[in-house]
C-alpha positions as CSV (number, residue, x, y, z in Angstrom):
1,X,123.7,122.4,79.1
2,X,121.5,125.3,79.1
3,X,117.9,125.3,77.8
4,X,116.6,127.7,75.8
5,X,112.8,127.8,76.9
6,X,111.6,131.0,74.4
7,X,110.4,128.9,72.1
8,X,107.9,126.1,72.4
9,X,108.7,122.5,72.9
10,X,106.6,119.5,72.4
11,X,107.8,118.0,76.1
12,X,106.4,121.3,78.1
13,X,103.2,122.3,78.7
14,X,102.4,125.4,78.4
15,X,99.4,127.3,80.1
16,X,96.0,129.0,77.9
17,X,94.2,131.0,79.0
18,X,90.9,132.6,77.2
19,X,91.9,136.2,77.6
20,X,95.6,136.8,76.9
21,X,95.2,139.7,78.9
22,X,94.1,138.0,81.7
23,X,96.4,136.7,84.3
24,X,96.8,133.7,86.3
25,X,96.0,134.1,90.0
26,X,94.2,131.4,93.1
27,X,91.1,133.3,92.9
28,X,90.5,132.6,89.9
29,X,91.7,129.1,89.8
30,X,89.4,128.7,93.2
31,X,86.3,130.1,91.8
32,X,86.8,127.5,88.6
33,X,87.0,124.1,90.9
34,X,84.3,125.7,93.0
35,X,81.8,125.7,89.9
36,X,83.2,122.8,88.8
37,X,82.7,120.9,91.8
38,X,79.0,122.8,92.0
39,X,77.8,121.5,89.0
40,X,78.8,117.8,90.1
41,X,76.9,117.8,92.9
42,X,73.8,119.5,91.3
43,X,74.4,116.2,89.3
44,X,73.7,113.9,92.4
45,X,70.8,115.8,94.0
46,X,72.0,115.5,97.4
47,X,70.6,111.9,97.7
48,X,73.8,110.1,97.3
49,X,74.4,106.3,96.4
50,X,77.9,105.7,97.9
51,X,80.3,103.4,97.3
52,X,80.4,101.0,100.5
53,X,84.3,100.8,100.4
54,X,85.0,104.1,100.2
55,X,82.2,106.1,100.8
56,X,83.0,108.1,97.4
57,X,79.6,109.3,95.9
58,X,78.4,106.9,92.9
59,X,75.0,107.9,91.8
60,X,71.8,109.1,93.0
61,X,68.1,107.6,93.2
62,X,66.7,110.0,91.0
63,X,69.0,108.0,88.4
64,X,67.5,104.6,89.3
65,X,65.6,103.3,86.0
66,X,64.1,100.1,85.0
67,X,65.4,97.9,82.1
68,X,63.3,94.7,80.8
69,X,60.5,95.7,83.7
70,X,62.6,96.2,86.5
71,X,64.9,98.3,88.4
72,X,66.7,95.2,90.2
73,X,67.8,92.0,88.7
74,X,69.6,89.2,90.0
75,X,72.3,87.2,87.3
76,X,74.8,84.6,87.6
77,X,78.0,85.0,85.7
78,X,79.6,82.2,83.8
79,X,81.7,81.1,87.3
80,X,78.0,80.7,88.8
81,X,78.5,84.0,91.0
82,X,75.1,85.5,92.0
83,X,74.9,89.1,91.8
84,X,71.4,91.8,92.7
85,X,72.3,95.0,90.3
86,X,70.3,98.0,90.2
87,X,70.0,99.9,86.9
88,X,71.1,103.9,86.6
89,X,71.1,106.1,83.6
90,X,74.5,107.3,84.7
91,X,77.2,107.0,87.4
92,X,79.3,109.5,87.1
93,X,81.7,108.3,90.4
94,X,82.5,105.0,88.1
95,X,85.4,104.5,85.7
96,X,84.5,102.2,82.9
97,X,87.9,99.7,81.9
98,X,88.2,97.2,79.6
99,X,86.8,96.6,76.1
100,X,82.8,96.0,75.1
101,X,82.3,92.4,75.1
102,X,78.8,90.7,74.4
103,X,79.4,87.3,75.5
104,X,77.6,86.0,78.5
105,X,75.4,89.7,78.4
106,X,72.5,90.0,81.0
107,X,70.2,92.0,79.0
108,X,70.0,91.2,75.1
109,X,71.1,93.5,72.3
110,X,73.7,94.8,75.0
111,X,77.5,94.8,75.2
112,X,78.9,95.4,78.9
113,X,82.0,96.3,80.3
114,X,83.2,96.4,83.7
115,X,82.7,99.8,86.1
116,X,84.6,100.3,88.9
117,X,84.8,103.1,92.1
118,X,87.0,105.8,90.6
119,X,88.2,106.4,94.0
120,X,88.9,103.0,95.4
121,X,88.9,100.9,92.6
122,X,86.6,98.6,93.6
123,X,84.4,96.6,90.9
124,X,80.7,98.1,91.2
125,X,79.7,96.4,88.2
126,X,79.2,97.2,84.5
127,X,78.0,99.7,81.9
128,X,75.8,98.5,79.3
129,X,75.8,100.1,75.2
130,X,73.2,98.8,72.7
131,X,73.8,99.0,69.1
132,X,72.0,102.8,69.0
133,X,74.5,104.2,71.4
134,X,71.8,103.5,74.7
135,X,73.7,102.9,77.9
136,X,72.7,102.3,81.3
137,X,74.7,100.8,84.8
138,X,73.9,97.6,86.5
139,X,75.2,97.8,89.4
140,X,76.1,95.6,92.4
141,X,73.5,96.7,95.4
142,X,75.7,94.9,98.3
143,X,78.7,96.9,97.3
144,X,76.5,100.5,97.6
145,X,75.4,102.1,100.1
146,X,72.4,105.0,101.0
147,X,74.0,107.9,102.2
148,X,70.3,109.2,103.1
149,X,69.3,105.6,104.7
């Protein structure tokens, strides 16, 4: 059977550029992920918090906060685990899963869900919403690490 690919099809993609006039070539392409990539690391600051399994960059210090007094808490989750997290505004090396939940919240008025690595996978802790939209990461400190120790 042949195909007749003049005319778009839902089940191909199909490649946009800005300019129609412009063509696509690897310089271009390059230059793209190079700013890309550029404006993720003006992001971090250049002092890194990694993640301890994989080394893939998490956070930074300047992002540390403090929520209800303090930067560092320590919690127990319902099956009596202990865990030290340290709050951030953002984390952009973490991929939030799951759905909200507020049962068993650390910090009141909050919903959590769980953050992990986006690299590894591993579970680095949550992010936390409040009914206006606020959010902020607790992290687990023994599962980071200081790339500027």
């Amino acid at each position: 059977m042949i195909s007749d690919y003049s005319s778009p099809r839902p089940d191909h993609f199909q490649l946009r550029l800005r300019d129609p006039a412009e063509k696509p070539n690897k310089i271009n392409s390059k230059v793209i992920l190079q700013e890309k990539n550029q404006k993720k690391e003006e992001k971090f600051n250049k002092k890194f918090i990694l993640c301890k399994t994989c080394n893939h960059k998490i956070t930074s210090k300047e992002e540390s906060i403090s929520v209800s007094n303090s930067h560092q808490h320590t919690f127990a989750n319902p099956a009596g685990i202990l865990f030290d997290i340290g709050c951030f505004k953002s984390a952009p090396g973490c991929q939030n899963t799951g759905p909200f939940t507020a049962e068993f919240s650390w910090f009141k008025g909050f919903k959590w869900r769980i953050s992990i690595c986006e690299s590894c996978f591993t579970h680095l802790g949550w992010v936390f919403l409040s009914s206006t939209n606020h959010t902020f990461f607790g992290l687990i400190l023994d599962r980071l690490i200081d790339s500027n120790p």
